[in-house]
SERO-163288 format. One record per residue (C-alpha): residue number from 1; residue in three letters; chain; x, y, z. Coordinates in steps of 0.5 Angstrom, whole numbers. Each point is the difference from the previous one (the first is absolute). Layout:
<rs>
{r NUM, "ALA", "A", {X, Y, Z}}
...
</rs>
This chain:
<rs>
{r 1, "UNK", "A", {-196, 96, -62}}
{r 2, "UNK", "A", {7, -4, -2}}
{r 3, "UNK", "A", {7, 4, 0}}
{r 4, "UNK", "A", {5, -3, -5}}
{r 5, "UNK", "A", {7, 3, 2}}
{r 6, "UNK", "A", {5, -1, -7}}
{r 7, "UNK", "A", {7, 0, 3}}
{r 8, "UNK", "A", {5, -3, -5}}
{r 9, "UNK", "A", {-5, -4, -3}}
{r 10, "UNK", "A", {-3, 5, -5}}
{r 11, "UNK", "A", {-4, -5, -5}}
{r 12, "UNK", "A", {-7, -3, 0}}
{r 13, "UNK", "A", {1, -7, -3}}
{r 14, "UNK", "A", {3, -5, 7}}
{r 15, "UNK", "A", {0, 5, 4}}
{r 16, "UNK", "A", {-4, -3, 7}}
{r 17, "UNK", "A", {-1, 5, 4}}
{r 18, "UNK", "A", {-5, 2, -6}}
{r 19, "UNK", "A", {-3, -6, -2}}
{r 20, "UNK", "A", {-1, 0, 8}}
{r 21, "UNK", "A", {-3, 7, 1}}
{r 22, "UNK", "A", {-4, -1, -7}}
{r 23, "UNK", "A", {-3, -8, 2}}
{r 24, "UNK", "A", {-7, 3, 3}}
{r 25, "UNK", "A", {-5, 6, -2}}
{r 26, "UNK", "A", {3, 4, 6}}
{r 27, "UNK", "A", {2, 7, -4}}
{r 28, "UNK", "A", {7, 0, -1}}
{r 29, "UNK", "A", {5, 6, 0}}
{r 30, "UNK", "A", {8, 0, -1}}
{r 31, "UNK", "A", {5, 4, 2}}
{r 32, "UNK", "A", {9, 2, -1}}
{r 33, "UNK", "A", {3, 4, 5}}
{r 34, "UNK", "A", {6, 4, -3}}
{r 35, "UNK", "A", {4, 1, 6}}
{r 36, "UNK", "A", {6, 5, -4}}
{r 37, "UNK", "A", {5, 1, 8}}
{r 38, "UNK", "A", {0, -7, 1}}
{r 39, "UNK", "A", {2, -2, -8}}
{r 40, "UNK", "A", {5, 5, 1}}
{r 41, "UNK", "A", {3, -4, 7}}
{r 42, "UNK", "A", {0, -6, -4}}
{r 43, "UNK", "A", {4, 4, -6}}
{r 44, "UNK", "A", {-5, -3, -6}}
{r 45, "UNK", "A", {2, 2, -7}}
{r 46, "UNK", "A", {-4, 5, -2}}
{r 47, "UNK", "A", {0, -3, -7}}
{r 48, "UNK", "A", {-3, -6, 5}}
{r 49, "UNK", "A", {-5, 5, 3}}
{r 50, "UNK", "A", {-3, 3, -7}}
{r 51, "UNK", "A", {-1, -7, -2}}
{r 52, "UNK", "A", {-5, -2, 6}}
{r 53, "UNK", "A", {-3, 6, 0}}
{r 54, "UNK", "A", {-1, -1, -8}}
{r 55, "UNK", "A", {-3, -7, 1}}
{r 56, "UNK", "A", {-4, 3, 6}}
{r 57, "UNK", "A", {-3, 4, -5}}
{r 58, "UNK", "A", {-1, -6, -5}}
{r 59, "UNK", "A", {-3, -4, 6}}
{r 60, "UNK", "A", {-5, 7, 2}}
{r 61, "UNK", "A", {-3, 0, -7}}
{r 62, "UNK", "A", {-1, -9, 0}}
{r 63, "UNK", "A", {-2, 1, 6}}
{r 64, "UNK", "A", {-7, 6, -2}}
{r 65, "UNK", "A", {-1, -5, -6}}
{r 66, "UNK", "A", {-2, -4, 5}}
{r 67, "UNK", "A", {-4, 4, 5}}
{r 68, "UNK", "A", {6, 0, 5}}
{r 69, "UNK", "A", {2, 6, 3}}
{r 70, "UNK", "A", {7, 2, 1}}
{r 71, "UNK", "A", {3, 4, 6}}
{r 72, "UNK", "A", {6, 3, 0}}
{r 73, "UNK", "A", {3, 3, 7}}
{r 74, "UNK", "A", {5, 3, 1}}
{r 75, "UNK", "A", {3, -2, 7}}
{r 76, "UNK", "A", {8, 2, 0}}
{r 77, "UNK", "A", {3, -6, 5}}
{r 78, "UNK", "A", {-2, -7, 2}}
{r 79, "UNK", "A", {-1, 3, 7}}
{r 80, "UNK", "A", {-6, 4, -1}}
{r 81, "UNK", "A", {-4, -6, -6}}
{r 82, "UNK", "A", {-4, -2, 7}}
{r 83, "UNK", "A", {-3, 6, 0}}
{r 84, "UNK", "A", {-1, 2, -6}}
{r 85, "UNK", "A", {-4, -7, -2}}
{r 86, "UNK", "A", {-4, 1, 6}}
{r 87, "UNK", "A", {-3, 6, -3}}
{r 88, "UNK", "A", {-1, -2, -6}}
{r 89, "UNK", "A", {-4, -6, 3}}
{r 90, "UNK", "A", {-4, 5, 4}}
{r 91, "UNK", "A", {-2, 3, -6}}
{r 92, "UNK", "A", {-1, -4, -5}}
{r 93, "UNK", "A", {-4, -6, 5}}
{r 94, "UNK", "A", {5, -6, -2}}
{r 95, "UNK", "A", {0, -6, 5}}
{r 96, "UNK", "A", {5, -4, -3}}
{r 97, "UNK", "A", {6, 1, -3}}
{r 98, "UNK", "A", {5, -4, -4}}
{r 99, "UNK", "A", {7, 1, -2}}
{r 100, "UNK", "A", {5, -5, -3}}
{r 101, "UNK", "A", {6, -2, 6}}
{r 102, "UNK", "A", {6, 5, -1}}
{r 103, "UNK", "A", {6, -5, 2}}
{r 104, "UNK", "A", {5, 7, 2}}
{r 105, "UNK", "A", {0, 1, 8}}
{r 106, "UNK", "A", {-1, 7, -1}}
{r 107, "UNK", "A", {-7, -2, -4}}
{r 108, "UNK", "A", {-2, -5, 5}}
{r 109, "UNK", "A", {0, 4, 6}}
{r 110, "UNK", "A", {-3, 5, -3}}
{r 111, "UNK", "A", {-6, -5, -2}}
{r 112, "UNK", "A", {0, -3, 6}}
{r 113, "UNK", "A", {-2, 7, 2}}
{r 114, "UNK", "A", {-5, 2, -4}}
{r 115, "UNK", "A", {-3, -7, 2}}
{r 116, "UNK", "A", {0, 3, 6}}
{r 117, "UNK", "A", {-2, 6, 0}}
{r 118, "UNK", "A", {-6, -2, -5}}
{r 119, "UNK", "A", {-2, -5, 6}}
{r 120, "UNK", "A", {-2, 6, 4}}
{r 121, "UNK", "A", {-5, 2, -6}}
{r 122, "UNK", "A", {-2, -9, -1}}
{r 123, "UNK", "A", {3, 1, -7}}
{r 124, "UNK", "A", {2, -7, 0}}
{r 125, "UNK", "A", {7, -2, -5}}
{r 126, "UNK", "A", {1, -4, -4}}
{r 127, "UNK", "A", {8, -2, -3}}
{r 128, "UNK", "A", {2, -3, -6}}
{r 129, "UNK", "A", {5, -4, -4}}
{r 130, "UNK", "A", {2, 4, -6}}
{r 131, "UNK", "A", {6, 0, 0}}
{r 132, "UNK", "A", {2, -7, -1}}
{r 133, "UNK", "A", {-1, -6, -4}}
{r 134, "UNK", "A", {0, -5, 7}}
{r 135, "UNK", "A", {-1, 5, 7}}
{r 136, "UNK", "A", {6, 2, 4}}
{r 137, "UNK", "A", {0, -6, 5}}
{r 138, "UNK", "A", {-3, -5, -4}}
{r 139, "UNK", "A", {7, -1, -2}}
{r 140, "UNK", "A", {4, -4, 5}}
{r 141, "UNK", "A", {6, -5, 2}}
{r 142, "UNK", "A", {-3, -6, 5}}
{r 143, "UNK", "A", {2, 3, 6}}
{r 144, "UNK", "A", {-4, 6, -1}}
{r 145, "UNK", "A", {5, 5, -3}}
{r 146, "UNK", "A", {1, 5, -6}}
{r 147, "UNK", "A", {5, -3, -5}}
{r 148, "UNK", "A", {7, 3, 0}}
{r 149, "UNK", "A", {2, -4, -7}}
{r 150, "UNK", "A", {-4, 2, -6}}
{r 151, "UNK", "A", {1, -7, -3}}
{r 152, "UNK", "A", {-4, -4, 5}}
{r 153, "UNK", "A", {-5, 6, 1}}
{r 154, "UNK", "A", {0, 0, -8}}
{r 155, "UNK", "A", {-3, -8, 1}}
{r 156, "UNK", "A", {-3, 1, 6}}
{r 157, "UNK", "A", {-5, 5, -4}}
{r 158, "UNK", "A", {-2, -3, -6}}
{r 159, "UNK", "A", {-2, -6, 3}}
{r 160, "UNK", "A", {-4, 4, 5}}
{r 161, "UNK", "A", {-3, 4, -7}}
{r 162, "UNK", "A", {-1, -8, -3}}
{r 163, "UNK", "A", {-4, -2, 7}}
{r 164, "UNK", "A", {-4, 7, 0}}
{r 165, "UNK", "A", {-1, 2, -7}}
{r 166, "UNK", "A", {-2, 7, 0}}
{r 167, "UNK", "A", {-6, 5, -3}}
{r 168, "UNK", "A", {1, 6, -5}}
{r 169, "UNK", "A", {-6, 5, 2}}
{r 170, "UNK", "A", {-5, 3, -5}}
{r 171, "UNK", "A", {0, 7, 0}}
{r 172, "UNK", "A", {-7, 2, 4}}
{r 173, "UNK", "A", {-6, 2, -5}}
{r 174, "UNK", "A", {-3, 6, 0}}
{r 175, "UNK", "A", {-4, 2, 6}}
{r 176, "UNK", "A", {-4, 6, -2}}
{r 177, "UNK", "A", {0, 6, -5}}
{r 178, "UNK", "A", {7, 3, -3}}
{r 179, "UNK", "A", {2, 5, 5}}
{r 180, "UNK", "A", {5, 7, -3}}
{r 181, "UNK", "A", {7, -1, 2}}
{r 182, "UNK", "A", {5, 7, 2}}
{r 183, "UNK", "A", {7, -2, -3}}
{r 184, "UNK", "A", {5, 2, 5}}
{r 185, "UNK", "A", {3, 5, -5}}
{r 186, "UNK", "A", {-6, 5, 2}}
{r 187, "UNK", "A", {0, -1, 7}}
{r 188, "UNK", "A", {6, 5, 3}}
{r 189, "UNK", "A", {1, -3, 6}}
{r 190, "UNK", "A", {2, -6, -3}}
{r 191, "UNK", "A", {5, 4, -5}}
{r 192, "UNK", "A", {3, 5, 5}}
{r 193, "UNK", "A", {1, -6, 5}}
{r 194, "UNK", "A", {4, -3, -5}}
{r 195, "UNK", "A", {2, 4, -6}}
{r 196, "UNK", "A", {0, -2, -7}}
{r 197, "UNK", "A", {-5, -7, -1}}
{r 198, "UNK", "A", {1, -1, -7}}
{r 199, "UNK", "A", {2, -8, 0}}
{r 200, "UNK", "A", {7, -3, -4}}
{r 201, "UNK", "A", {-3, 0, -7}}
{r 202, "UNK", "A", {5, -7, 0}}
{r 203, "UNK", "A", {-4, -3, 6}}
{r 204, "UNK", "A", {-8, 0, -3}}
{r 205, "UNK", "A", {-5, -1, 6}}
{r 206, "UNK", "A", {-5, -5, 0}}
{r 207, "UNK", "A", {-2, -7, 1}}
{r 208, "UNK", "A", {-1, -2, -7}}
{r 209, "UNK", "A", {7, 2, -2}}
{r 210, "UNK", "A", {3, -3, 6}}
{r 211, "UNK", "A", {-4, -6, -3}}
{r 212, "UNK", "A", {3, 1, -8}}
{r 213, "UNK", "A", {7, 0, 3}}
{r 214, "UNK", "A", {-1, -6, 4}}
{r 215, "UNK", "A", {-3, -3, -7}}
{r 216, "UNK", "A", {5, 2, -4}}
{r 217, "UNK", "A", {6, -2, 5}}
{r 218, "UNK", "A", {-3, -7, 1}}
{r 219, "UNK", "A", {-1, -1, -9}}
{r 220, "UNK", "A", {6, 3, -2}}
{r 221, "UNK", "A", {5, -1, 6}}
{r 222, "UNK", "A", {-1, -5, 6}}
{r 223, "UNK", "A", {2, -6, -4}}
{r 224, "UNK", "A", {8, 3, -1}}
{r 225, "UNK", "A", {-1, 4, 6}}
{r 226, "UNK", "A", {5, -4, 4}}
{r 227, "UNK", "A", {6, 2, -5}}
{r 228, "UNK", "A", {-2, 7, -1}}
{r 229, "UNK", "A", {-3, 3, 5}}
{r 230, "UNK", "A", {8, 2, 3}}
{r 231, "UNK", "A", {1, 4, -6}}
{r 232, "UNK", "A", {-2, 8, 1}}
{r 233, "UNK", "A", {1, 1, -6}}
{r 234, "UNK", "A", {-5, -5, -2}}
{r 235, "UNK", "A", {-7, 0, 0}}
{r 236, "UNK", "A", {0, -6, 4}}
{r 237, "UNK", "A", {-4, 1, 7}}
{r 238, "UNK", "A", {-8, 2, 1}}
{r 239, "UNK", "A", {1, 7, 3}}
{r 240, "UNK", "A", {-6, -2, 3}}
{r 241, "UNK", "A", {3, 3, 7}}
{r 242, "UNK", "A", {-3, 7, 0}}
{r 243, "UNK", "A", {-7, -3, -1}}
{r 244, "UNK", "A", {2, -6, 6}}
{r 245, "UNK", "A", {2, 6, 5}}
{r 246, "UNK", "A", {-6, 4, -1}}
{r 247, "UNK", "A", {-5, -6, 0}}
{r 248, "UNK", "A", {-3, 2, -8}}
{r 249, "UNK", "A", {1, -8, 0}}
{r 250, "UNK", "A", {1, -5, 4}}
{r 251, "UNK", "A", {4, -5, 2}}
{r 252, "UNK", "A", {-5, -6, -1}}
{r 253, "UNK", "A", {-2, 3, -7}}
{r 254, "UNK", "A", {7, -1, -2}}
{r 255, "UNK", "A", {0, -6, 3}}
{r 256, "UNK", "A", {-6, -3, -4}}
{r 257, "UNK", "A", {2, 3, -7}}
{r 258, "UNK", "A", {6, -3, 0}}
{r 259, "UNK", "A", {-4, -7, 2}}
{r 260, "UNK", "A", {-4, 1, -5}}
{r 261, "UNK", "A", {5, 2, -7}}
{r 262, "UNK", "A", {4, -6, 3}}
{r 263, "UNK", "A", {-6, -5, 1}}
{r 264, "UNK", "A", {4, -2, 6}}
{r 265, "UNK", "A", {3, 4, 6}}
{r 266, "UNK", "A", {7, -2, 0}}
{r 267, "UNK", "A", {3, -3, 7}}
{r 268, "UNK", "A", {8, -2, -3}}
{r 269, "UNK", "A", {5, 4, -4}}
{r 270, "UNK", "A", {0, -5, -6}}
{r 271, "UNK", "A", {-8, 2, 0}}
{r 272, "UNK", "A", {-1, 7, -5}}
{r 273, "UNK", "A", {-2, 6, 5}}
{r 274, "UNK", "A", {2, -3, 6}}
{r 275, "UNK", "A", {6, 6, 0}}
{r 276, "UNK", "A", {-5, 6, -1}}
{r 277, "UNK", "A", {-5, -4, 5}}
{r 278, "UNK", "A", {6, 0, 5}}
{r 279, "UNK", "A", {2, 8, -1}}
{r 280, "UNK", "A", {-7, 0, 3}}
{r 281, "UNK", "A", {1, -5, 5}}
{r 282, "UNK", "A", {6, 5, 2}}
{r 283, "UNK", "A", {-5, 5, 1}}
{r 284, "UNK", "A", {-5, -3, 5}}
{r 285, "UNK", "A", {7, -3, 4}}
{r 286, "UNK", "A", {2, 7, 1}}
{r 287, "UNK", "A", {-8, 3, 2}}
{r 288, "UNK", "A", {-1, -7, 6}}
{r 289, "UNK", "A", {8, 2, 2}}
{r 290, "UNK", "A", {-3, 7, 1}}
{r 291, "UNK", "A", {-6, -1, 5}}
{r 292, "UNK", "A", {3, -6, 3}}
{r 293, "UNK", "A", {6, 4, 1}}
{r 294, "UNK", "A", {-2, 7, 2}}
{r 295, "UNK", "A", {7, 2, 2}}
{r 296, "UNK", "A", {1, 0, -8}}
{r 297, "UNK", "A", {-5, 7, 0}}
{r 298, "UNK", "A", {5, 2, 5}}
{r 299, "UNK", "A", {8, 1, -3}}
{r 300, "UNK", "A", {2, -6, 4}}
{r 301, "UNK", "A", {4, -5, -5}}
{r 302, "UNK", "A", {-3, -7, 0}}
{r 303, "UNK", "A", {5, -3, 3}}
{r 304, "UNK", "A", {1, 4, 6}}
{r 305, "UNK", "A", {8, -1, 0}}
{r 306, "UNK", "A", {1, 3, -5}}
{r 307, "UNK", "A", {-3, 8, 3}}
{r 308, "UNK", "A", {8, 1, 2}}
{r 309, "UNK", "A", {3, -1, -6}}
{r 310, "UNK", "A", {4, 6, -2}}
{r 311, "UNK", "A", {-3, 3, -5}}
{r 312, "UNK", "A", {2, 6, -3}}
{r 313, "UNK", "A", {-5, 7, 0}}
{r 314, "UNK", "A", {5, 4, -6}}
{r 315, "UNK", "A", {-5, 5, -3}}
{r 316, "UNK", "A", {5, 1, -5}}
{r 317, "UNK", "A", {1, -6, -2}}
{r 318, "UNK", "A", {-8, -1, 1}}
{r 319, "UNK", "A", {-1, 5, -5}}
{r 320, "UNK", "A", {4, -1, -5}}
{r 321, "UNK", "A", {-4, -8, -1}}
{r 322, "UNK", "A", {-6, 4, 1}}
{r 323, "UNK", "A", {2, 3, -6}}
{r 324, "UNK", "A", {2, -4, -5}}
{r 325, "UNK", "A", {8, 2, 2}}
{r 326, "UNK", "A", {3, -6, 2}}
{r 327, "UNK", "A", {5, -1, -7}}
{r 328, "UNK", "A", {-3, -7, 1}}
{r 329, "UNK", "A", {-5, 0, -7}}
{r 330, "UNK", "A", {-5, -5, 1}}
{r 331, "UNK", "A", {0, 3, 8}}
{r 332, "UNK", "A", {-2, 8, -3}}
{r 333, "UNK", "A", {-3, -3, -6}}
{r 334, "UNK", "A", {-5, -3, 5}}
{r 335, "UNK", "A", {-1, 6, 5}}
{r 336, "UNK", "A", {-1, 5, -6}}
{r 337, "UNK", "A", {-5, -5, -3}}
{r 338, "UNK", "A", {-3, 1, 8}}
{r 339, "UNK", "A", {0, 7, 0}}
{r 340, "UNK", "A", {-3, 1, -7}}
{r 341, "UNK", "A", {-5, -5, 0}}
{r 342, "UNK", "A", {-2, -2, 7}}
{r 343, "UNK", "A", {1, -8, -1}}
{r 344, "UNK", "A", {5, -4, 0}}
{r 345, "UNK", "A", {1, -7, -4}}
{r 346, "UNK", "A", {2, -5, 6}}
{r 347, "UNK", "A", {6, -3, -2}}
{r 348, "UNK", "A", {2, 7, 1}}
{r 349, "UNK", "A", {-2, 1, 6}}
{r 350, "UNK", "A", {4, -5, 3}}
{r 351, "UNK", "A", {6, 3, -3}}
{r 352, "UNK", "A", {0, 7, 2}}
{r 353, "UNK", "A", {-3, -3, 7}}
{r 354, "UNK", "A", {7, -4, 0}}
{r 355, "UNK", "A", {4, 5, -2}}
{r 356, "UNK", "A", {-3, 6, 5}}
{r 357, "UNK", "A", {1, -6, 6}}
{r 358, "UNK", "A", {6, -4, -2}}
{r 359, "UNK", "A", {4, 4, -4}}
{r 360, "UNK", "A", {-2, 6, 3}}
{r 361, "UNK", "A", {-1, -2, 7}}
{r 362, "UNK", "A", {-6, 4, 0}}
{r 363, "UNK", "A", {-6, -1, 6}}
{r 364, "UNK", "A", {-5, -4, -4}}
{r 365, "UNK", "A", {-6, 5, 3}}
{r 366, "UNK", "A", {3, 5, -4}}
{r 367, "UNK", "A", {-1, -4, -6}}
{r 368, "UNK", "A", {-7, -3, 2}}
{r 369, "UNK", "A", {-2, 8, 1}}
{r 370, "UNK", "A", {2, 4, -6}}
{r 371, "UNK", "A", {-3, -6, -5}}
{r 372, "UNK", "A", {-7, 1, 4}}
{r 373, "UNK", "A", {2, 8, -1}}
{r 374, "UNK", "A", {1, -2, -8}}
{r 375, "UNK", "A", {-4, -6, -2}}
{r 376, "UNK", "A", {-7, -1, -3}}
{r 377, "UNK", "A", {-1, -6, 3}}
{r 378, "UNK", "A", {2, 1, 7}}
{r 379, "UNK", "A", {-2, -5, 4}}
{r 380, "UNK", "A", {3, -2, 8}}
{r 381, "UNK", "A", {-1, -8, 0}}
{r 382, "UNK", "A", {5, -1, -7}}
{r 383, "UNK", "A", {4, 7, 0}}
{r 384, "UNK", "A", {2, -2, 8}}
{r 385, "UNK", "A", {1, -7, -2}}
{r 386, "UNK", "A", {5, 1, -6}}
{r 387, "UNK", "A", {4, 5, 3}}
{r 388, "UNK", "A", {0, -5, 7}}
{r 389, "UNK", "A", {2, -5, -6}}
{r 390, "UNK", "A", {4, 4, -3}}
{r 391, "UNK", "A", {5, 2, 7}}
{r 392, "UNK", "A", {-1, -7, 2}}
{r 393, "UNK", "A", {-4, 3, 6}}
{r 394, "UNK", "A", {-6, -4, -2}}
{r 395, "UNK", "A", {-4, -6, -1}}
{r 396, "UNK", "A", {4, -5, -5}}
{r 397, "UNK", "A", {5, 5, -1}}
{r 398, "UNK", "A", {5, -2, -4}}
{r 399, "UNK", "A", {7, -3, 3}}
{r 400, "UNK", "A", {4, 6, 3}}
{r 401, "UNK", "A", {6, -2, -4}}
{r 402, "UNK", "A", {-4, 1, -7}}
{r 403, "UNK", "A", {0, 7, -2}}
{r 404, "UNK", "A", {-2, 3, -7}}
{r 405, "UNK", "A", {5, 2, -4}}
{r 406, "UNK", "A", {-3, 5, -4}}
{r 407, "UNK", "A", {4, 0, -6}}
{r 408, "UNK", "A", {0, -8, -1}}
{r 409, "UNK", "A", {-8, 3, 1}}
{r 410, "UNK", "A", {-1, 4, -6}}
{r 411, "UNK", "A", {5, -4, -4}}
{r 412, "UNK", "A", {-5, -6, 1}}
{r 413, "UNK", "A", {-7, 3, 1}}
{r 414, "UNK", "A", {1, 6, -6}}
{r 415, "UNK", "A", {7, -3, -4}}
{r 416, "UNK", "A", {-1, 5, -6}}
{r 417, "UNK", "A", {-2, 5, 5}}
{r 418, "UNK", "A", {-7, 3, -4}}
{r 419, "UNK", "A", {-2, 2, 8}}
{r 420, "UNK", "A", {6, 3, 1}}
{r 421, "UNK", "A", {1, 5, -5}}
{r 422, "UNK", "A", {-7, 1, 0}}
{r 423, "UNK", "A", {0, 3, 7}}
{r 424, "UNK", "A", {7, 2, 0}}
{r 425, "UNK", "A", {0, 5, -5}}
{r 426, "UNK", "A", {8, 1, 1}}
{r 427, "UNK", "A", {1, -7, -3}}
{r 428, "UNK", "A", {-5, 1, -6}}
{r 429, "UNK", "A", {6, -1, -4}}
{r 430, "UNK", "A", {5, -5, 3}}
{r 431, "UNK", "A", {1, -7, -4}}
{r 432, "UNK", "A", {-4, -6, 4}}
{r 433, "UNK", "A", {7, -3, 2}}
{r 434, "UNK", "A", {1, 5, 4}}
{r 435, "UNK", "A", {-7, 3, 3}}
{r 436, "UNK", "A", {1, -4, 6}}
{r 437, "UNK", "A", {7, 3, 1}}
{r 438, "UNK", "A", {1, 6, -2}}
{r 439, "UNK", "A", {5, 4, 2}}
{r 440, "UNK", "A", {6, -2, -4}}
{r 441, "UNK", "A", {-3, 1, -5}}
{r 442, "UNK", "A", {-3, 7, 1}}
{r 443, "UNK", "A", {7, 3, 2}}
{r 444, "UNK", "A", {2, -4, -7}}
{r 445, "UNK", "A", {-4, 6, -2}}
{r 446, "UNK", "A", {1, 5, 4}}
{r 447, "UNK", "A", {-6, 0, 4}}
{r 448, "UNK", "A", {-2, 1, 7}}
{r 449, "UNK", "A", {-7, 1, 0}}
{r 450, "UNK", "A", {-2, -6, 3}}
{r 451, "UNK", "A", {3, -1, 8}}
{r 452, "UNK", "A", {5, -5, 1}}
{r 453, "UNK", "A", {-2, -7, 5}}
{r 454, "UNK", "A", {-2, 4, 7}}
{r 455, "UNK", "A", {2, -8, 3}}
{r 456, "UNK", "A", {5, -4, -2}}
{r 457, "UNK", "A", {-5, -6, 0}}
{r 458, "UNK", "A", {5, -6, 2}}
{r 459, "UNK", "A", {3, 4, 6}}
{r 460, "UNK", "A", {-7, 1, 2}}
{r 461, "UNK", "A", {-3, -6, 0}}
{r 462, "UNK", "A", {6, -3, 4}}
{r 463, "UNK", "A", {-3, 6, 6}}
{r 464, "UNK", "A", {-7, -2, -1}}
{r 465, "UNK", "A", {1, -8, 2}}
{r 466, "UNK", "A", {5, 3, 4}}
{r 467, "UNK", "A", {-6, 4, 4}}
{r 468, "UNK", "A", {-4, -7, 1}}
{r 469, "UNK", "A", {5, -4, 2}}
{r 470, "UNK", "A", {1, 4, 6}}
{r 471, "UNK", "A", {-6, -2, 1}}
{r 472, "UNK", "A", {1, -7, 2}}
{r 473, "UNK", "A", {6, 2, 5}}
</rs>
């Protein structure tokens, strides 16, 4: 018997450890732990967690149609997996099971343990590439390092894509009779240890309609996605992320689409496309940073001098950016959006994450926390990676001195305020000319419904270079 473990990888179509486990006539059998303290640890949203555990049940019910069982364990942290997978090995006679590589420390160590831990029972293991278009490693400078710059990993990376190629992966034939399928609604032990299940009806599960957005985004979107995709108030971006970060599509599928709507794959910024495919250049950057780099799993800035800056811990000023209560309105539309929705669009996320660490001087774990807690698309690799950015802690981090002004943001990125007035509900009915700044305004009207800015932007951008600064002394 072959055991497939579905992780982050939710899908039947280029998925390897399938299409490995499904090459022969060996019985196959798949498996999904659901581990609710460890996901807790690592502060997943909830709304995250109910859309994996809806995909769950979508994959469980493809996979029957196809004659493959699916197991769920549930097995509360990382620590006791080993075990538990051992077990279920003994009793359903597996020899080899397969799994696509995780790239978080935490993750990795725990499948070197049931690496371990299977070998005792001569189940031997088999680790895959699901996650990324090229592997993490494949990827490096002549001297045999990870890139610290995107842009030279950017170019080192499609030219390793043209030597390479890569293979989108069928999803595997039926390999026997149909077989029932339990939703998890029914099991109550899935249900009491996770509460409610119903999945966001704004996020649809499932391969095709991960596939019906990417077709629509690359007719409608991709060739004007270079001027569009800064606007949150325009429908200018793939909203793919969700479905990228619990693996209902994969990274090479994207990559082939684009190739084939194009007739090309772009390899410049004069080319149509090419800015989309970067975006997914980003991704794989900040996935080979995170195994190459395991210290990024673990707190530490990227760049080690920066762990002694003096970041603020202020729980009073921390909530009132949680809450969307700043006075800066493109900052609280954003954050309000957040906590409603579970997504954010991504110009805004570099905004609020400048504001929390540049103007409020706040530690950028904080931050890089509450999105995990809040975010539909959570994702360790690119949520670390641009709050480091962000901070200016990170890989290719912005000049310290370049600090985002919030309010030049929104007049920029949302210049008649439509996104604004549509989170920020106190500013429903203030002109365009003054959404940016409205505090005149609203006392012209008599008005104290909206807070006043909790920051004085240029005085607080002068302390933030401040802060760096003393780091070269």
């Amino acid at each position: 018997m072959r055991l497939v473990w579905f992780r982050n990888d939710l899908r039947l179509a280029d998925n390897p450890a399938l299409r490995h486990a499904c090459a022969g006539d060996e019985p196959v059998a798949a498996l999904f732990i659901i581990s609710p303290t460890q996901w807790r640890q690592y502060k997943m949203a909830p709304i995250r967690q109910r859309f994996m555990l809806a995909q769950v049940d979508e994959l469980g019910r493809e996979l029957a149609v196809l004659g493959i069982p699916l197991h769920l364990l549930r097995v509360e942290t990382f620590a006791e997996v080993p075990a538990a997978l051992a077990n279920l090995c003994r009793e359903q006679g597996v020899n080899q099971l397969y799994a696509n590589q995780a790239i978080e420390i935490d993750e990795q160590r725990r499948d070197h343990a049931v690496s371990a831990a299977l070998a005792e029972q001569a189940v031997s293991c088999h680790w895959l590439n699901g996650c990324c278009v090229l592997p993490p490693g494949r990827v490096l400078t002549g001297s045999g390092e990870m890139f610290k710059v995107f842009t030279p990993f950017s170019r080192a990376w499609l030219k390793a894509l043209d030597e390479e190629g890569f293979v989108i992966h069928r999803a595997p034939a039926p390999r026997g009779e149909p077989l029932p399928w339990q939703p998890l609604a029914e099991r109550a032990w899935v249900d009491e240890a996770l509460g409610e299940l119903t999945a966001d009806p704004r996020w649809p599960v499932g391969e095709a309609e991960a596939r019906r957005r990417l077709n629509d985004f690359l007719e409608q979107a991709v060739l004007d996605y270079g001027e569009t995709r800064d606007f949150p108030a325009i429908a200018g971006t793939s909203v793919l992320s969700p479905y990228l970060a619990a693996g209902i599509i994969s990274p090479r599928q994207c990559v082939a689409a684009l190739q084939q709507r194009l007739g090309y794959r772009p390899q410049s910024k004069a080319q149509p496309g090419f800015v989309w495919l970067n975006e997914l250049v980003w991704r794989e950057f900040y996935r080979h940073l995170l195994v190459l780099i395991p210290t990024l799993s673990m707190n530490r800035p990227f760049k080690p001098e920066t762990a002694s800056l003096p970041w603020s811990w202020d729980p009073d000023a921390f909530a009132a950016w949680c809450e969307g209560r700043t006075g800066y309105p493109i900052v609280d539309a954003a954050m309000r959006c957040l906590n409603a929705t579970g997504w954010m669009h991504n110009r805004l996320r570099m905004i609020v994450a400048s504001f929390l660490t540049k103007d409020l001087h706040i530690h950028w774990r904080l931050g890089e926390d509450y999105f995990m807690s809040r975010l539909i698309d959570g994702d360790l690799a690119a949520n670390n990676g641009g709050w480091q950015w962000a901070a200016g802690t990170g890989a290719d981090a912005a000049p310290y001195f370049r600090v985002f002004n919030p309010t030049t943001q929104g007049q920029r990125f949302d210049p008649q305020g439509e996104f604004i007035r549509t989170w920020v509900t106190e500013l429903a009915d203030i002109p365009a000319a003054y959404v940016h700044q409205p505090h005149d305004w609203l006392r012209l009207k008599g008005r104290q419904d909206y807070p006043a800015p909790m920051v004085d932007h240029a005085v607080a951008r002068v302390r933030a270079i401040e802060m760096f600064r003393s780091l070269e002394k």
